[in-house]
C-alpha positions in Angstrom: -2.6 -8.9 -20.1 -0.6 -11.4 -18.8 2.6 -9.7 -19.0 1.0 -7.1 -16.7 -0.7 -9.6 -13.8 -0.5 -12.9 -12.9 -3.6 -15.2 -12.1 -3.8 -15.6 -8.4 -5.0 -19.5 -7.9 -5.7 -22.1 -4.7 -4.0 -21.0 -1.8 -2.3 -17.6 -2.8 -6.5 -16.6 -3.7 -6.6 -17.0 -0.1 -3.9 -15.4 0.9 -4.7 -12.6 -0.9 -8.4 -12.2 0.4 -7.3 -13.3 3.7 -6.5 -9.4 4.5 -9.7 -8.4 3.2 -12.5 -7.5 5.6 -14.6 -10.2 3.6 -12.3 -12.4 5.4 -14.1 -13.7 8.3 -15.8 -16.4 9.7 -19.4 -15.0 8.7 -18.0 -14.9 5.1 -15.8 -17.4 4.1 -13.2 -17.7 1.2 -14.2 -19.3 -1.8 -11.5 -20.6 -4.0 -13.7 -20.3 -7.2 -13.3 -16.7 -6.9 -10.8 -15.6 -9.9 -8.5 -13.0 -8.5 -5.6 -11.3 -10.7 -2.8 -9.5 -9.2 -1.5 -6.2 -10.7 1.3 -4.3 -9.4 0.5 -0.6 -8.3 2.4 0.7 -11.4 0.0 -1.2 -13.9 -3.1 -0.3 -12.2 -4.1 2.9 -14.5 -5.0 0.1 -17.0 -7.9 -0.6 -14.8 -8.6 2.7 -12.0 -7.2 5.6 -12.2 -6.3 8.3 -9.5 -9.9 10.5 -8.9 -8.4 12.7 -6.7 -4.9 14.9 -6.7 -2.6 15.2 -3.6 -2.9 12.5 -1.3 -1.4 9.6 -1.2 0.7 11.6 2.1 0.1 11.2 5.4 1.6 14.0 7.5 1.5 13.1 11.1 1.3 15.8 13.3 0.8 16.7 17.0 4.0 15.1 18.1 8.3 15.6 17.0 9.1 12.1 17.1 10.4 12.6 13.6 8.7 9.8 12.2 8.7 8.6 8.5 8.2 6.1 6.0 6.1 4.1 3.1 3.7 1.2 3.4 2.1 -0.7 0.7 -1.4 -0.7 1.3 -3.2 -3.9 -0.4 -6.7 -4.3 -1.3 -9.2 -5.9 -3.8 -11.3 -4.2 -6.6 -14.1 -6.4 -7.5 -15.8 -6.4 -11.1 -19.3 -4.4 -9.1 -16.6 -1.8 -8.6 -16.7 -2.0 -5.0 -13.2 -2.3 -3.1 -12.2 -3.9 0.3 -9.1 -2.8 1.8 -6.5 -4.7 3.2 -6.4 -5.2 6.9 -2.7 -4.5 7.4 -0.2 -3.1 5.2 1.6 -5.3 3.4 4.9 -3.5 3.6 6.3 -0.8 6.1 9.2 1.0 5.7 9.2 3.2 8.9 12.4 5.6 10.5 12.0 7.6 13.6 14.3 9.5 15.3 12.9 9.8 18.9 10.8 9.1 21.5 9.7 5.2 22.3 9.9 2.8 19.1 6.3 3.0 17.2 4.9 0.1 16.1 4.7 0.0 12.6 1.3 -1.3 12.1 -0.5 1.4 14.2 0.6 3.6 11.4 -1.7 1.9 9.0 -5.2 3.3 9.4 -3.2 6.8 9.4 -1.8 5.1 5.4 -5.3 4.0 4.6 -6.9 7.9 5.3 -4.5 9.4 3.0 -5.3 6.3 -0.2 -6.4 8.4 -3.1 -9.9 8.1 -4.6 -10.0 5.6 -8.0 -12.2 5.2 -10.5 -12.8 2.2 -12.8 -11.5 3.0 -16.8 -13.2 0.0 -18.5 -15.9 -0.1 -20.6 -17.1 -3.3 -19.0 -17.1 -5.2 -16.0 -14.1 -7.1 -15.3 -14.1 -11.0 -14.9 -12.4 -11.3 -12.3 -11.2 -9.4 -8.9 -7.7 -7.4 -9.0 -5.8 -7.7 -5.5 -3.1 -4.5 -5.9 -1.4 -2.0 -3.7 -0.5 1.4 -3.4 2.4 2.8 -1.8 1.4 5.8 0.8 3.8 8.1 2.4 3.9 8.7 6.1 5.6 11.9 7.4 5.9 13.8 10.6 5.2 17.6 9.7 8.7 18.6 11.7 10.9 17.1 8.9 8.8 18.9 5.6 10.1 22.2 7.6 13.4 21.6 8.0 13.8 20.3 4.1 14.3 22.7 1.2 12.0 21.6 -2.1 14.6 19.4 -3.6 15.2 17.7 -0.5 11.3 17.2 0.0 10.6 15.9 -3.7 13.2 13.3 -3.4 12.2 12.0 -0.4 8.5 11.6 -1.6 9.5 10.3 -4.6 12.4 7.6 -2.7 9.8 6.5 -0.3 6.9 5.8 -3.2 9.3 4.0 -4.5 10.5 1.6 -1.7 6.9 0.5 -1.0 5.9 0.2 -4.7 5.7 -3.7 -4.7 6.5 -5.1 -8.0 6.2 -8.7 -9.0 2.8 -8.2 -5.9 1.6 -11.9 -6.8 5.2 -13.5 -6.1 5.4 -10.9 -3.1 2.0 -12.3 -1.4 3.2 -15.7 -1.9 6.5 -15.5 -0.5 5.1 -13.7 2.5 1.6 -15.7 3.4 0.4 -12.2 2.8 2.2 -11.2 6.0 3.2 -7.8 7.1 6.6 -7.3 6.6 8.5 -4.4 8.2 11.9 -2.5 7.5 13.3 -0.3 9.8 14.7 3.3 8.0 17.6 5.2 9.3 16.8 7.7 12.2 16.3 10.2 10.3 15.7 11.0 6.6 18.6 13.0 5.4 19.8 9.9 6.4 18.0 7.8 4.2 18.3 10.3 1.4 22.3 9.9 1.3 
């Protein structure tokens, strides 16, 4: 197990429940809670995937041409319940017109297109996992304008560059902050 996910401890327990909604002043941290980190790719070990076909969010209403990933964190405790993160962890976000976005008023757009998961073990856990799931964020223009190969790769490119791996050393080096990347203009861009 440990080759999978590392034991979050002291301080980086905090960080990591810091972007929970449990977070708050009404409920505080306790760093007795054991917490273990698994990267998005190892997660099938403990929840799969419920539900087929999300994990996109297609904006639409709007040509700005918008698109991108963020990694969107959250805890799944041993009850089975989850919390959700209160801001992405990573965003990866292009756009090609109109005034600059910011990137973290994409995120409740992310967190409506998260997949369903269900737990896999045959007991409770001991502990908490902290993980996150890469989402894709679209403007419906640029699926029109694509053929199939064009649109498969860039689904599969963006998983990819908001698929956190190593998520414990991640969180650490980042205080658990947000941290953003700005994509090229466009996506045929980003697909060269």
């Amino acid at each position: 197990m440990r080759s999978i996910c590392t034991l979050f401890t002291g301080a980086l327990t905090a960080a990591a429940l810091a972007t929970s909604p449990a977070a708050s002043a009404d409920e505080p941290v306790g760093e007795s809670e054991e917490v273990v980190a698994v990267d998005g790719r190892d997660l099938d070990a403990y929840w799969r995937r419920s539900t087929a076909g999300h994990d996109l969010a297609e904006l639409s209403g709007g040509d700005l041409g918008i698109y991108g990933c963020m990694a969107v964190p959250f805890i799944l405790r041993p009850d089975g319940s989850n919390e959700l993160g209160l801001q992405p962890l990573l965003a990866k976000i292009g756009q090609a017109k109109g005034d600059p976005i910011r990137k973290a008023d994409l995120y409740p757009v992310a967190v409506g297109a998260l997949p369903e998961f269900q737990p896999v073990w045959d007991k409770p856990l001991s502990a908490s996992i902290y993980t996150s799931y890469p989402v894709v964020i679209v403007d419906s223009t640029i699926r029109g304008r694509m053929d199939a190969q064009q649109w498969t790769t860039l689904m599969s490119r963006l998983r990819e560059a908001c698929d956190i791996r190593g998520l414990a050393s991640w969180v650490e080096n980042n205080n658990g902050r947000l941290v953003e990347e700005s994509l090229p203009a466009n996506p045929e861009q980003f697909l060269r």
